[in-house]
N, C-alpha and C positions, 0 to 999 in steps of 0.2 A: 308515944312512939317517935322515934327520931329516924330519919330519911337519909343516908347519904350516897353519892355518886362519885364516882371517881372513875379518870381518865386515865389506863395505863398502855401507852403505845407496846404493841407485841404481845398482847391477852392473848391474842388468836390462838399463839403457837401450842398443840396439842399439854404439849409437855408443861408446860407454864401454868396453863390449863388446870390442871391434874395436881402441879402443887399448891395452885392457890386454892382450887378445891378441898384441899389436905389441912392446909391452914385456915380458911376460913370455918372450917365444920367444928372447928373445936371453941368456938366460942357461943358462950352458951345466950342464948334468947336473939340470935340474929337470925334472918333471914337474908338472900341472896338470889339476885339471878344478874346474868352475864349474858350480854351483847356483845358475841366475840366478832360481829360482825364489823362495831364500831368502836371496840376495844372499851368496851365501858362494861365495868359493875353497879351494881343496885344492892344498896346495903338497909334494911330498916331492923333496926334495933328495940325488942321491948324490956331489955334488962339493962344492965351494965353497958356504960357506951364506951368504945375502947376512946382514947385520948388521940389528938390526929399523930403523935409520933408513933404510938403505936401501932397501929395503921401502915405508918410508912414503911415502919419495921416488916411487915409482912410481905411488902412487897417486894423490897429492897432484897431480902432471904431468897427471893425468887428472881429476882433481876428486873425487877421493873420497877419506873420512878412512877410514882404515883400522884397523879394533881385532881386536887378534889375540884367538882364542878358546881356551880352556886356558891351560895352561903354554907360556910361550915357549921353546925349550931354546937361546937365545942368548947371550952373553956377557953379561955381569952387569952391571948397568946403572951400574956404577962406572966401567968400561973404556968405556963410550958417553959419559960426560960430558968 
């Protein structure tokens, strides 16, 4: 299982909300929960791990920049370029 968090400033906003909800459900073997308190997700992945642009991708679709917190445990940013 791989753990990740991520900090997106203006999670809170309902509507934001609602489409990251939208987008994260469609990926299959993840789990989620959201601290719209302190704008943070909770991501643990037991299948397929998306790649961190992909990731970014989804938030960016919704308007928010997304900065992962900790260590990434994703492919090595050689194999991203």
């Amino acid at each position: 299982m791989i753990e990740v968090e991520v900090y997106a400033a203006g999670l809170r906003e309902p509507s934001r909300m609602m489409r990251l909800a939208l987008e994260l459900d469609t990926i299959d073997g993840m789990h989620y929960k959201v601290d719209t308190r302190h704008d943070l997700v909770y991501m643990q992945f037991t299948e397929t791990v998306p790649t961190k642009h992909e990731l970014h991708d989804i938030f960016d679709r919704i308007g928010l920049e997304a900065k992962f917190v900790g260590q990434v445990p994703f492919e090595d940013e050689a194999q991203e370029e």
